[in-house]
Predicted model as a PDB file, atoms N, CA, C, CB and O in Angstrom, pLDDT in the B-factor column:
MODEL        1                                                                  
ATOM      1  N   UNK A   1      -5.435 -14.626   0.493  1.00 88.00           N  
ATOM      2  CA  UNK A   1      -4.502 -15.575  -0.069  1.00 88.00           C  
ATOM      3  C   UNK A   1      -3.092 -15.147   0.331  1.00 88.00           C  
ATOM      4  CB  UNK A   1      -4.653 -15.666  -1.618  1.00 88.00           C  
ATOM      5  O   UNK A   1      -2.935 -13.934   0.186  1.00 88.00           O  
ATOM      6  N   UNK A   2      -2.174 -15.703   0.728  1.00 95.00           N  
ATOM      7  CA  UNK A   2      -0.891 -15.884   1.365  1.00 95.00           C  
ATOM      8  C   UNK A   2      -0.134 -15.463   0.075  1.00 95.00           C  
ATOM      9  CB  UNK A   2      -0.552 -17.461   2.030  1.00 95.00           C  
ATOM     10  O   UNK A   2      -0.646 -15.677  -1.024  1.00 95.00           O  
ATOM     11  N   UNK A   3       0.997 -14.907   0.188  1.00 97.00           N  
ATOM     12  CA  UNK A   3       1.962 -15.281  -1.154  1.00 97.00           C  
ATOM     13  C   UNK A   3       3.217 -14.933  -0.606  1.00 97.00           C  
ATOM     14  CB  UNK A   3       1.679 -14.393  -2.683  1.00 97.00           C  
ATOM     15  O   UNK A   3       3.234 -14.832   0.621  1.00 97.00           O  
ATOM     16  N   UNK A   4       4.242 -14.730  -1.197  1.00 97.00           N  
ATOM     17  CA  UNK A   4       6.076 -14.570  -1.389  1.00 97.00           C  
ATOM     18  C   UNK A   4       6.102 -13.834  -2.279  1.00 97.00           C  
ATOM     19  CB  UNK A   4       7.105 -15.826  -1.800  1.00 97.00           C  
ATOM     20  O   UNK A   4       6.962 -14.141  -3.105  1.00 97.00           O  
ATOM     21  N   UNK A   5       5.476 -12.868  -2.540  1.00 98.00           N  
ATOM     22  CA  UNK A   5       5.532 -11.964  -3.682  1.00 98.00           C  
ATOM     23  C   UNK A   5       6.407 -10.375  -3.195  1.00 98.00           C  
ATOM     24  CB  UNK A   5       3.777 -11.711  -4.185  1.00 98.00           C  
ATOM     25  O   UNK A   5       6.774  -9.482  -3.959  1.00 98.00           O  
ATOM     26  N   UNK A   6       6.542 -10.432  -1.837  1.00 98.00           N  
ATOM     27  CA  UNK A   6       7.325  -9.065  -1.598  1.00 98.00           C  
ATOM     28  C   UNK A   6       8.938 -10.016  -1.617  1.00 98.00           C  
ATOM     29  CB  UNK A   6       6.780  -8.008   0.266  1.00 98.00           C  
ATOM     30  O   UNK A   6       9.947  -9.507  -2.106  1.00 98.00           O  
ATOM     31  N   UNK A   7       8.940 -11.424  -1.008  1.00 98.00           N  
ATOM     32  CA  UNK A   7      10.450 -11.619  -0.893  1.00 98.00           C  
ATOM     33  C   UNK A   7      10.858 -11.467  -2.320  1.00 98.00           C  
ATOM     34  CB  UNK A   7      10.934 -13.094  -0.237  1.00 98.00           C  
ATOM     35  O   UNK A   7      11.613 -10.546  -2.633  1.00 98.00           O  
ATOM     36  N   UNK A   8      10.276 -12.561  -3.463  1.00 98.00           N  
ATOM     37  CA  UNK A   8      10.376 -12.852  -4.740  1.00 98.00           C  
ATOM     38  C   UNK A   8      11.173 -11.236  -4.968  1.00 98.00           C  
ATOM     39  CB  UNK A   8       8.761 -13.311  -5.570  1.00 98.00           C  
ATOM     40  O   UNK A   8      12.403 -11.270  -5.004  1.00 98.00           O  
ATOM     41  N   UNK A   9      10.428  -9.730  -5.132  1.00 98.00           N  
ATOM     42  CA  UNK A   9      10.424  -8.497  -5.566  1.00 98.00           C  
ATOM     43  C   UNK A   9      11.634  -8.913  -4.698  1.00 98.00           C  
ATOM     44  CB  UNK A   9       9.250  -7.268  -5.413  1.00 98.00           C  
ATOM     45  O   UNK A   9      12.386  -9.629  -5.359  1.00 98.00           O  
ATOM     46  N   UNK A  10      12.032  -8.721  -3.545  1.00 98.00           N  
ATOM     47  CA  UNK A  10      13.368  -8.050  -2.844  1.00 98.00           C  
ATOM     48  C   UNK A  10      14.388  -8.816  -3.402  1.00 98.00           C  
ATOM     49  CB  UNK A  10      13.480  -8.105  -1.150  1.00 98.00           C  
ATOM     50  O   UNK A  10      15.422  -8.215  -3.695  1.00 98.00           O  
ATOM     51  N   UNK A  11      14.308 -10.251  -3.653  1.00 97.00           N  
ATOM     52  CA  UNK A  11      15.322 -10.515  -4.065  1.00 97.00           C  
ATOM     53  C   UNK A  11      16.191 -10.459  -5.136  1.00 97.00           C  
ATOM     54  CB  UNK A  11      15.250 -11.118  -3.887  1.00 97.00           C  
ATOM     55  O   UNK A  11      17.312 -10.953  -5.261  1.00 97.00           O  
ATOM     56  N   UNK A  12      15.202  -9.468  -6.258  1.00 98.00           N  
ATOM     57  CA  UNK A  12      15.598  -8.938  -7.309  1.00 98.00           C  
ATOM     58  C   UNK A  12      16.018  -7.820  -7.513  1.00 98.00           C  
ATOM     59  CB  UNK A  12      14.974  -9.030  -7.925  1.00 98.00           C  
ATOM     60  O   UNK A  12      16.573  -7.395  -8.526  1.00 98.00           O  
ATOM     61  N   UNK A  13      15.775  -7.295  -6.566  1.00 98.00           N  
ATOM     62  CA  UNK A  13      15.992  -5.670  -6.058  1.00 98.00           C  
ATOM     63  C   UNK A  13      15.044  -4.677  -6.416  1.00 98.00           C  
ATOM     64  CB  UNK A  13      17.261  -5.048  -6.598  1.00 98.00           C  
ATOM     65  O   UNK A  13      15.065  -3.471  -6.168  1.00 98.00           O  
ATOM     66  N   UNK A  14      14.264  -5.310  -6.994  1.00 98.00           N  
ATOM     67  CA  UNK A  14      12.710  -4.384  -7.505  1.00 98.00           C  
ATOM     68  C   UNK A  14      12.014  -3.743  -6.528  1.00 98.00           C  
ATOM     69  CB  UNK A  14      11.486  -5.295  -8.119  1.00 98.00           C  
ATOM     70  O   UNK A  14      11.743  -4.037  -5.363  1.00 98.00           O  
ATOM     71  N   UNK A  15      11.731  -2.621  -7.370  1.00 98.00           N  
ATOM     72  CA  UNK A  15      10.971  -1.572  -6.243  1.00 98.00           C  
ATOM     73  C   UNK A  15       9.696  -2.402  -6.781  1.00 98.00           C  
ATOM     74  CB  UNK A  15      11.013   0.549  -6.459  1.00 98.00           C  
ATOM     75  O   UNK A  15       9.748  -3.348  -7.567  1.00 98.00           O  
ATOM     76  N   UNK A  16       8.459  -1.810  -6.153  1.00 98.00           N  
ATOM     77  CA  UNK A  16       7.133  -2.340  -6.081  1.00 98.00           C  
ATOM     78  C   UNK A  16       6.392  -1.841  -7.680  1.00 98.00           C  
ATOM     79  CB  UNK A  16       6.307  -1.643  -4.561  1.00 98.00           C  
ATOM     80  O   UNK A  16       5.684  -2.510  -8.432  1.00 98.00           O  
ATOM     81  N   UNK A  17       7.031   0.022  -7.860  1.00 98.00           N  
ATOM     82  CA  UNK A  17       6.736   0.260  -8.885  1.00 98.00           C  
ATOM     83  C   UNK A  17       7.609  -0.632 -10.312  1.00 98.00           C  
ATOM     84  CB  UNK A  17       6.827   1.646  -8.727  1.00 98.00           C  
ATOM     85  O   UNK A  17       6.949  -1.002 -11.283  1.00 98.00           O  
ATOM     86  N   UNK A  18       9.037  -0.861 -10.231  1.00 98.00           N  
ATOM     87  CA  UNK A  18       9.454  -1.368 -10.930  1.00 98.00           C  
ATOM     88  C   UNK A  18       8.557  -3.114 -11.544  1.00 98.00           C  
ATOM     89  CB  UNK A  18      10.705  -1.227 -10.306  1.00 98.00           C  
ATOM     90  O   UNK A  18       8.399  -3.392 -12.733  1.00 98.00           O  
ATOM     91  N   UNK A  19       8.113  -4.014 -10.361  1.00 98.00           N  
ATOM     92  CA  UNK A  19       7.229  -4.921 -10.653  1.00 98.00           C  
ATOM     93  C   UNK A  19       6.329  -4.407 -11.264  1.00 98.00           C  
ATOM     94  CB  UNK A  19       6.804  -5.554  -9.748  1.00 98.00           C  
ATOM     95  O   UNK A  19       6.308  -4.589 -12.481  1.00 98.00           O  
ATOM     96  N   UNK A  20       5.037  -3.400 -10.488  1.00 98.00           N  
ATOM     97  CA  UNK A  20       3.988  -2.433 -11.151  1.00 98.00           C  
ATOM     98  C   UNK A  20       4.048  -2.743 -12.825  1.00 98.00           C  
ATOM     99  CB  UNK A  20       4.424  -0.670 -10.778  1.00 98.00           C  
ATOM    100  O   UNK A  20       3.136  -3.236 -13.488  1.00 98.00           O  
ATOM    101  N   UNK A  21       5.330  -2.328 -13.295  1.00 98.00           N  
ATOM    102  CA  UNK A  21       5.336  -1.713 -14.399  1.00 98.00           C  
ATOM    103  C   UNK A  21       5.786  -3.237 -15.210  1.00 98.00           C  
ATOM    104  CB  UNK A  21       6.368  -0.253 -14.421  1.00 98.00           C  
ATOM    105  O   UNK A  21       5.497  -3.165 -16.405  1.00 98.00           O  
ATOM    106  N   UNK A  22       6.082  -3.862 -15.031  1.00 97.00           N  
ATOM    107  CA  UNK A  22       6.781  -5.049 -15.456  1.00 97.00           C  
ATOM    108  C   UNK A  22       4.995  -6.156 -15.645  1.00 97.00           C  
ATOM    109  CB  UNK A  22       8.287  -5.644 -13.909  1.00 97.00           C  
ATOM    110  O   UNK A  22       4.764  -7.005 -16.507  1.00 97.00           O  
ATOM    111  N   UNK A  23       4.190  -5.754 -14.660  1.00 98.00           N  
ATOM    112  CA  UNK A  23       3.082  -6.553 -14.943  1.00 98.00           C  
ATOM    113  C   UNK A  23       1.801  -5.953 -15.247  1.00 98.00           C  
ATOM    114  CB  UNK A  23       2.904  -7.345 -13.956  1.00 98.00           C  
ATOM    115  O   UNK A  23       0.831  -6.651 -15.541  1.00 98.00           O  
ATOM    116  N   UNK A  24       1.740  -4.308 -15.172  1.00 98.00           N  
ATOM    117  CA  UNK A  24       0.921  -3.325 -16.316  1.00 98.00           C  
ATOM    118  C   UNK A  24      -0.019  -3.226 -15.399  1.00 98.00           C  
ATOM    119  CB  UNK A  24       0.372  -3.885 -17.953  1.00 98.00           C  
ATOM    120  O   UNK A  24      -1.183  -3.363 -15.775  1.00 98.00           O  
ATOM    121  N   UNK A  25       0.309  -2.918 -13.735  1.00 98.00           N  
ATOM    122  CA  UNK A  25      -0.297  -2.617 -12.742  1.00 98.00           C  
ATOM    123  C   UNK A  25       0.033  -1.418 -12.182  1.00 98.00           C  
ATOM    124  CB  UNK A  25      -0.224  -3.483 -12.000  1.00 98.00           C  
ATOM    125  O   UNK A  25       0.756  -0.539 -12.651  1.00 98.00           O  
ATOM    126  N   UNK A  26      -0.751  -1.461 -10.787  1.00 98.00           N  
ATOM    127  CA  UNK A  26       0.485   0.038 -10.790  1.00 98.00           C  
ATOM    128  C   UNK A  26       1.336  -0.107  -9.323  1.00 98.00           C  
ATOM    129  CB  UNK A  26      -0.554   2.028 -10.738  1.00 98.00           C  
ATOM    130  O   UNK A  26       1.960  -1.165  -9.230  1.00 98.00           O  
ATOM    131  N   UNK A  27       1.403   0.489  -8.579  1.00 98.00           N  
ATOM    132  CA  UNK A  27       2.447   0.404  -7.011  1.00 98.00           C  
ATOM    133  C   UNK A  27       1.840  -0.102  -6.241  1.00 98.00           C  
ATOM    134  CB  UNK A  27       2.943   1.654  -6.199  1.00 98.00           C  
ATOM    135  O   UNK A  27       2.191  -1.023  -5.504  1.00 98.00           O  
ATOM    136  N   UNK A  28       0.168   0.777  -6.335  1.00 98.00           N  
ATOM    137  CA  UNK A  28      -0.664   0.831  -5.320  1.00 98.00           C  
ATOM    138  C   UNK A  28      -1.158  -0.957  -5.215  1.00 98.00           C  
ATOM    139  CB  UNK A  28      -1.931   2.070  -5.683  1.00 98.00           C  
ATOM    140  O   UNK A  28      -1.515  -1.551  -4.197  1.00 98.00           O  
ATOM    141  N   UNK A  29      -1.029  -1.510  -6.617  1.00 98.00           N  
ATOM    142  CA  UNK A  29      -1.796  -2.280  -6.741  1.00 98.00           C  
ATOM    143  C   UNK A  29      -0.736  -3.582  -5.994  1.00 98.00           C  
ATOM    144  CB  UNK A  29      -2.376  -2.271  -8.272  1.00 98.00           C  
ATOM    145  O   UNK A  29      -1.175  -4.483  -5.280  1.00 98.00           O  
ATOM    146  N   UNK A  30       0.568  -3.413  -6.333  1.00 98.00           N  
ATOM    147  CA  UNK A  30       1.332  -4.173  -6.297  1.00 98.00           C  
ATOM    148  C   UNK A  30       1.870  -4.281  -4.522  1.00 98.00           C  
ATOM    149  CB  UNK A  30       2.260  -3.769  -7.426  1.00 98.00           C  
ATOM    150  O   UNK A  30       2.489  -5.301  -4.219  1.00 98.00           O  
ATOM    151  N   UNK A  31       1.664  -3.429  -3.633  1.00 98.00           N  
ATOM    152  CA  UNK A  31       1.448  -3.216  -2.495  1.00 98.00           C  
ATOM    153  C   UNK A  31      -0.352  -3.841  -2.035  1.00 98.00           C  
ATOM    154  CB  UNK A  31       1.827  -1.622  -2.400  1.00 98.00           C  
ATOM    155  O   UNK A  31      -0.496  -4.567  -1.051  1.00 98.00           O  
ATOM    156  N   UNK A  32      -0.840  -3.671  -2.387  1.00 98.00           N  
ATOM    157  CA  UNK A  32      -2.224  -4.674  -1.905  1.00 98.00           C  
ATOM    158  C   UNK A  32      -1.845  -5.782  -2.062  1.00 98.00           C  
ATOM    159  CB  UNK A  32      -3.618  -4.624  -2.662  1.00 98.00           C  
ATOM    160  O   UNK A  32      -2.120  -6.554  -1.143  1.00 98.00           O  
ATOM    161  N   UNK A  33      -1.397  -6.107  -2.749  1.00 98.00           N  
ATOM    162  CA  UNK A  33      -0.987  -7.844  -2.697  1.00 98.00           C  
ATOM    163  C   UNK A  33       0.316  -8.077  -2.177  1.00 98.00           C  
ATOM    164  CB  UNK A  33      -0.940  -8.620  -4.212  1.00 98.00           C  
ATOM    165  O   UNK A  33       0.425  -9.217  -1.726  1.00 98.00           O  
ATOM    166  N   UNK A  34       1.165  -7.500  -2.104  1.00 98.00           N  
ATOM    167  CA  UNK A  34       1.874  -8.088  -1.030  1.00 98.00           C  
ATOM    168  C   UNK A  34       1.286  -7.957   0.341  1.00 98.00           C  
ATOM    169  CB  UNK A  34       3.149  -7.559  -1.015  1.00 98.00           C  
ATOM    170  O   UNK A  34       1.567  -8.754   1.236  1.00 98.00           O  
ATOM    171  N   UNK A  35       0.428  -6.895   0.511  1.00 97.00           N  
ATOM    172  CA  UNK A  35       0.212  -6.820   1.885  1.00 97.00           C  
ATOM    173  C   UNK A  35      -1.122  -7.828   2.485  1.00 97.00           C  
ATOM    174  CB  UNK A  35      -0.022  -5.240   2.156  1.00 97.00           C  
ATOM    175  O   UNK A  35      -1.633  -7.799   3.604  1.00 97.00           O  
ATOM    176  N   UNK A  36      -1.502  -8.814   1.162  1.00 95.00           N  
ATOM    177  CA  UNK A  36      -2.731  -9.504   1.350  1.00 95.00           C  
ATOM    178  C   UNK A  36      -3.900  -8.579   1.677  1.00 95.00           C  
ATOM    179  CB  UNK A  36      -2.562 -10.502   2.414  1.00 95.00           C  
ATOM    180  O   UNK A  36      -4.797  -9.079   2.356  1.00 95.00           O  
ATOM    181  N   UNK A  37      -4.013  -7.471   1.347  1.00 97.00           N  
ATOM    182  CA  UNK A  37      -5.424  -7.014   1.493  1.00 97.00           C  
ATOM    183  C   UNK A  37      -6.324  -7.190   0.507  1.00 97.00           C  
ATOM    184  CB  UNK A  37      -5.491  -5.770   1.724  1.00 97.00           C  
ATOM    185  O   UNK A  37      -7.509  -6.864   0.584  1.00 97.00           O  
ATOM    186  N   UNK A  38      -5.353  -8.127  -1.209  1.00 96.00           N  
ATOM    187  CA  UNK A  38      -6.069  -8.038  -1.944  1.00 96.00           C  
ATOM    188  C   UNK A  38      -5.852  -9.453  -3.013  1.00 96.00           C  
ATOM    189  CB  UNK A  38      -5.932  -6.684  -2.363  1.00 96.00           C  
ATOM    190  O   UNK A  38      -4.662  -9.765  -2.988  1.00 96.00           O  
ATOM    191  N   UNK A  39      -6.340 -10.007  -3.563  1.00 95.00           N  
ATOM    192  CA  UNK A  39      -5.836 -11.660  -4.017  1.00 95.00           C  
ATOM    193  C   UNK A  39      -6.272 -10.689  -5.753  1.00 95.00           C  
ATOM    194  CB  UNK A  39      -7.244 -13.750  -3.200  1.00 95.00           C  
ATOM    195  O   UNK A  39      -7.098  -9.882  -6.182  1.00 95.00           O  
ATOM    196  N   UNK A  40      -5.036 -11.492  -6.230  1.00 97.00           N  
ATOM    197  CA  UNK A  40      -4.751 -10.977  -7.390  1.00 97.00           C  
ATOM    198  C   UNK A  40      -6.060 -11.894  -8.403  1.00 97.00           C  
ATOM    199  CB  UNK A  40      -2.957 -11.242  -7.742  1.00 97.00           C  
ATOM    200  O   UNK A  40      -6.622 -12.922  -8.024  1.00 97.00           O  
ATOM    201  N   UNK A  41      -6.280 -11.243  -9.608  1.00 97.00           N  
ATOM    202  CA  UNK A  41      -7.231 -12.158 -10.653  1.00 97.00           C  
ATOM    203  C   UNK A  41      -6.538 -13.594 -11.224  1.00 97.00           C  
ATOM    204  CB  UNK A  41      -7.577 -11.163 -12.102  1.00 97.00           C  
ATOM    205  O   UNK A  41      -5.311 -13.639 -11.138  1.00 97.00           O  
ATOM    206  N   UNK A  42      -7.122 -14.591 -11.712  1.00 96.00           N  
ATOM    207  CA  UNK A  42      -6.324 -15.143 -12.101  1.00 96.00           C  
ATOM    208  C   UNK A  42      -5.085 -15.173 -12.973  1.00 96.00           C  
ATOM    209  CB  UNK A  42      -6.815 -15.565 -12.236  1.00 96.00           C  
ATOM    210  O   UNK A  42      -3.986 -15.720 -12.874  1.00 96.00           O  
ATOM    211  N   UNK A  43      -5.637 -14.424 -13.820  1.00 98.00           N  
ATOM    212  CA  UNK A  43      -4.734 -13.770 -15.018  1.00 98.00           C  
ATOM    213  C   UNK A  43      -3.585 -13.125 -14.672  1.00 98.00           C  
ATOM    214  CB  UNK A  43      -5.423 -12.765 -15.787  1.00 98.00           C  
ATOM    215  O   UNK A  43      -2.505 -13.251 -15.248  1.00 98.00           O  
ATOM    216  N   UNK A  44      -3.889 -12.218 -13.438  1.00 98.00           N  
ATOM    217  CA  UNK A  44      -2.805 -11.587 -12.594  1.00 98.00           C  
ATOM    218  C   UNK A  44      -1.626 -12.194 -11.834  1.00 98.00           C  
ATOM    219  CB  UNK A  44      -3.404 -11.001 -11.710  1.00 98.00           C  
ATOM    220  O   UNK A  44      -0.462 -11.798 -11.766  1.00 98.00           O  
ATOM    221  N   UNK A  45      -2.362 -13.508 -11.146  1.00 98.00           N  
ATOM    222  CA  UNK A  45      -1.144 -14.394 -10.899  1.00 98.00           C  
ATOM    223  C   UNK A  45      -0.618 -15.359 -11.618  1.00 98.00           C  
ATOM    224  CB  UNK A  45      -1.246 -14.961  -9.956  1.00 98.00           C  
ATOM    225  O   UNK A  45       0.358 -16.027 -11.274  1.00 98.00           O  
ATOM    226  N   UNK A  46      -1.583 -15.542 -13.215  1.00 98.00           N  
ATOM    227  CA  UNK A  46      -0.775 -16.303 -13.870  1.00 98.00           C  
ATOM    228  C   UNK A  46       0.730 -15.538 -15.046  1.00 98.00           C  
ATOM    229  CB  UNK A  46      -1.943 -17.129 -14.634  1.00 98.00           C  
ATOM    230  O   UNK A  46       1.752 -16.139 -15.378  1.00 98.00           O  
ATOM    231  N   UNK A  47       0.300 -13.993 -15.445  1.00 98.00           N  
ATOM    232  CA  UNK A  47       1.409 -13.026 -15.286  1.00 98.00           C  
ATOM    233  C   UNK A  47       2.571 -13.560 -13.953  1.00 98.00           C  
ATOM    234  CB  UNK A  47       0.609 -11.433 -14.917  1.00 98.00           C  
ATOM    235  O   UNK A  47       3.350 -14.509 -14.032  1.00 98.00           O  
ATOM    236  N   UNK A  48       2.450 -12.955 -13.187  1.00 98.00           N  
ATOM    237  CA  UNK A  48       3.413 -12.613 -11.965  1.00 98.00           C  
ATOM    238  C   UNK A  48       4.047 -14.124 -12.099  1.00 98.00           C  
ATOM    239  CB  UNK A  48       2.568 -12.128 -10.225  1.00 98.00           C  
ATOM    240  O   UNK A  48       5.277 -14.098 -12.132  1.00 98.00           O  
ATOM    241  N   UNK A  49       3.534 -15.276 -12.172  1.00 98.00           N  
ATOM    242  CA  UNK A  49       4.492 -16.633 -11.771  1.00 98.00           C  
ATOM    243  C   UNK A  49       4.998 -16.606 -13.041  1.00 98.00           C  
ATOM    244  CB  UNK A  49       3.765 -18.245 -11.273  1.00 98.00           C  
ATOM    245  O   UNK A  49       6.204 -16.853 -13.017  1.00 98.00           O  
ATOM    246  N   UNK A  50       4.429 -16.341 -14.509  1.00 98.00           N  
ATOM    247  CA  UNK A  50       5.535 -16.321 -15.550  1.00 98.00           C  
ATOM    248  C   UNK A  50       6.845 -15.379 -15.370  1.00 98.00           C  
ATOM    249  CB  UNK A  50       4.880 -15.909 -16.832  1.00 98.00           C  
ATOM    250  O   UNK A  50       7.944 -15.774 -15.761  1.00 98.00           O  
ATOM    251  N   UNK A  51       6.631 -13.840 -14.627  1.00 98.00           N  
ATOM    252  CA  UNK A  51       7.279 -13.032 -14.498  1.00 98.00           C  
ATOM    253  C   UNK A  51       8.375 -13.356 -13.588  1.00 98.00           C  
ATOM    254  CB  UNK A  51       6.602 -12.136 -14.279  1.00 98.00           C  
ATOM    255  O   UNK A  51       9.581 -13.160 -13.738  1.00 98.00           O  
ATOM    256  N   UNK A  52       7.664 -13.948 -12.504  1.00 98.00           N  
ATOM    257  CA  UNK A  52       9.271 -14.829 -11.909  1.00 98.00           C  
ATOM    258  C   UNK A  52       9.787 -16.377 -12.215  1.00 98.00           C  
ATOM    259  CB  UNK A  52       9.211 -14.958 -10.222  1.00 98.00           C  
ATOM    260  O   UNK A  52      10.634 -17.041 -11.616  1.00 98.00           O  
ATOM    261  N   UNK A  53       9.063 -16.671 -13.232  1.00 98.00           N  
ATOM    262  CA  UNK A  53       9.305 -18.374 -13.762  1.00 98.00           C  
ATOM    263  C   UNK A  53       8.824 -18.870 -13.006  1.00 98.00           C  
ATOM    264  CB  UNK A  53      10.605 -19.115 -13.924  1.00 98.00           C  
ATOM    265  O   UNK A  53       9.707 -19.700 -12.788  1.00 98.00           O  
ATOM    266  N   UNK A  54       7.854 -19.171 -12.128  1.00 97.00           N  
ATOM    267  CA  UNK A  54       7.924 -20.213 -11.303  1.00 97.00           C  
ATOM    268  C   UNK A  54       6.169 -20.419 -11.561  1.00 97.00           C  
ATOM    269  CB  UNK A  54       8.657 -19.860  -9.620  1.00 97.00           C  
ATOM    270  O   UNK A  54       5.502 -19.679 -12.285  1.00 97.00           O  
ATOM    271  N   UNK A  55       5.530 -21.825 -10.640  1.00 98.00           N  
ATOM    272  CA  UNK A  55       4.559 -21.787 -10.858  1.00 98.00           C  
ATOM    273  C   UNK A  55       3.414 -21.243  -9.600  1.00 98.00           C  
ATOM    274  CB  UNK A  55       4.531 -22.917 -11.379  1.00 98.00           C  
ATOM    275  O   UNK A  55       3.681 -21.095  -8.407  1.00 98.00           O  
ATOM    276  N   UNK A  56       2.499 -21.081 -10.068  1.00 97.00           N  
ATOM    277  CA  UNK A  56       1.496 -20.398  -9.199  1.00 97.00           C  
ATOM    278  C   UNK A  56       1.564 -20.758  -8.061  1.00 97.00           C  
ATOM    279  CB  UNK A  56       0.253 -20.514  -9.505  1.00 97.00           C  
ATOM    280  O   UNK A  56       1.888 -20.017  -7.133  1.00 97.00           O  
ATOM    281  N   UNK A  57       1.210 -22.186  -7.934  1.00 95.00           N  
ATOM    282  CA  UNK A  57       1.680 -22.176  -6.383  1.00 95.00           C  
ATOM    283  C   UNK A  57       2.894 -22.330  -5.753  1.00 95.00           C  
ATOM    284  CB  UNK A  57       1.149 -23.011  -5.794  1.00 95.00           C  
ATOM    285  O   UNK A  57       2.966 -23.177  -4.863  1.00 95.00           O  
ATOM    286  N   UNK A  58       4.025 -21.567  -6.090  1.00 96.00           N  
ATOM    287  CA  UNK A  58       5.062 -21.954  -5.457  1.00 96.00           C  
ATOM    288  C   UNK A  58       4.737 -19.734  -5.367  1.00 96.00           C  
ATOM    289  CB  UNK A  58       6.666 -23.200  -6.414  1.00 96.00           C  
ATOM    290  O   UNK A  58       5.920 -19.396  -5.406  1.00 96.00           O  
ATOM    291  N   UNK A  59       4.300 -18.998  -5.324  1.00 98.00           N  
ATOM    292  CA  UNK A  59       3.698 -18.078  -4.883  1.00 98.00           C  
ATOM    293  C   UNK A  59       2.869 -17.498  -4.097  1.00 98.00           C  
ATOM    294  CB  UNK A  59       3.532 -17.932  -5.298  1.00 98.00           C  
ATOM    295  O   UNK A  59       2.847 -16.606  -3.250  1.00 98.00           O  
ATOM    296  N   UNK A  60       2.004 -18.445  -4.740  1.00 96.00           N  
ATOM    297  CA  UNK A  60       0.264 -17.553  -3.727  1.00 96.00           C  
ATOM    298  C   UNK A  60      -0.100 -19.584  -3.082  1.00 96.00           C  
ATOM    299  CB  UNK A  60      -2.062 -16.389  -5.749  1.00 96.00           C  
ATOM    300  O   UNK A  60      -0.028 -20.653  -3.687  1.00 96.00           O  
ATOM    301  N   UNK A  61      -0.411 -19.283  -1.864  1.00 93.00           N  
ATOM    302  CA  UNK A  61      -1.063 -20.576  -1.036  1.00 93.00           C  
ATOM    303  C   UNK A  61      -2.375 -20.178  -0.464  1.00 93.00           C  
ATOM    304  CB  UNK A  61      -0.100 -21.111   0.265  1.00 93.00           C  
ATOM    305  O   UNK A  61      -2.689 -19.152   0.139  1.00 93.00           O  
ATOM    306  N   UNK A  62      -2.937 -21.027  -0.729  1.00 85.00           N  
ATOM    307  CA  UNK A  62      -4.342 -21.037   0.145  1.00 85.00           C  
ATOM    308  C   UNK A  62      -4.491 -21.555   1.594  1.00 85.00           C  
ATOM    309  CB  UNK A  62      -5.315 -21.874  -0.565  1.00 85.00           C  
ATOM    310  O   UNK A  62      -4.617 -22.746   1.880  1.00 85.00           O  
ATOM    311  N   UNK A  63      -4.455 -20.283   2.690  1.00 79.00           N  
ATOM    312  CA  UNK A  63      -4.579 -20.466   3.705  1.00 79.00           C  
ATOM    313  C   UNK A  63      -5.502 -21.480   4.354  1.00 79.00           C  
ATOM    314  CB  UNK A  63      -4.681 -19.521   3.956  1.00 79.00           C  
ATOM    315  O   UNK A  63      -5.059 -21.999   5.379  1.00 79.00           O  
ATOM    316  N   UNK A  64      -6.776 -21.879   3.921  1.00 83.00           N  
ATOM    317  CA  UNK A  64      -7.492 -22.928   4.175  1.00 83.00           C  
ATOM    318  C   UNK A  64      -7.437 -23.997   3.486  1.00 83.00           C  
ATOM    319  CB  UNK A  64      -8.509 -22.666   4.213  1.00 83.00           C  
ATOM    320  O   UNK A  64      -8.327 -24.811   3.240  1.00 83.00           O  
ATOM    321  N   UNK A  65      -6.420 -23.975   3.196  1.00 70.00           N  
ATOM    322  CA  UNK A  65      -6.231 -25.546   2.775  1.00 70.00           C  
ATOM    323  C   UNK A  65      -5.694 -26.024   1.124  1.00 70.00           C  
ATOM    324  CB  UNK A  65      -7.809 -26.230   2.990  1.00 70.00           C  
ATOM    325  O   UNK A  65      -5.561 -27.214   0.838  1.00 70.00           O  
TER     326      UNK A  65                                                      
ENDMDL                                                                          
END                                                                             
């Protein structure tokens, strides 16, 4: 699954751990998903789009369609 989840973090100035900790994950975890090696649970991206206000899909896109 695609996302904007490292720009979203940079443009706040958040380190990866600072997000980590903001969504009760940890660095490692928060680096798999930006790096797409890993698609977050639902619950996980419905956290993260409250955490930046926005809605789910204006985050994570589904590459096939």
């Amino acid at each position: 699954m695609q996302n904007r989840l490292k720009l979203l973090r940079t443009e706040r100035g958040w380190t990866q751990e600072q997000l980590g900790q903001g969504l009760g994950v940890s660095r490692q975890a928060v680096n798999a998903l930006e790096t797409e090696r890993h698609d977050p649970s639902l619950d996980l991206a419905y956290r993260i789009a409250a955490l930046f206000g926005r809605p789910v899909e204006d985050i994570f896109t589904n590459p096939y369609g």
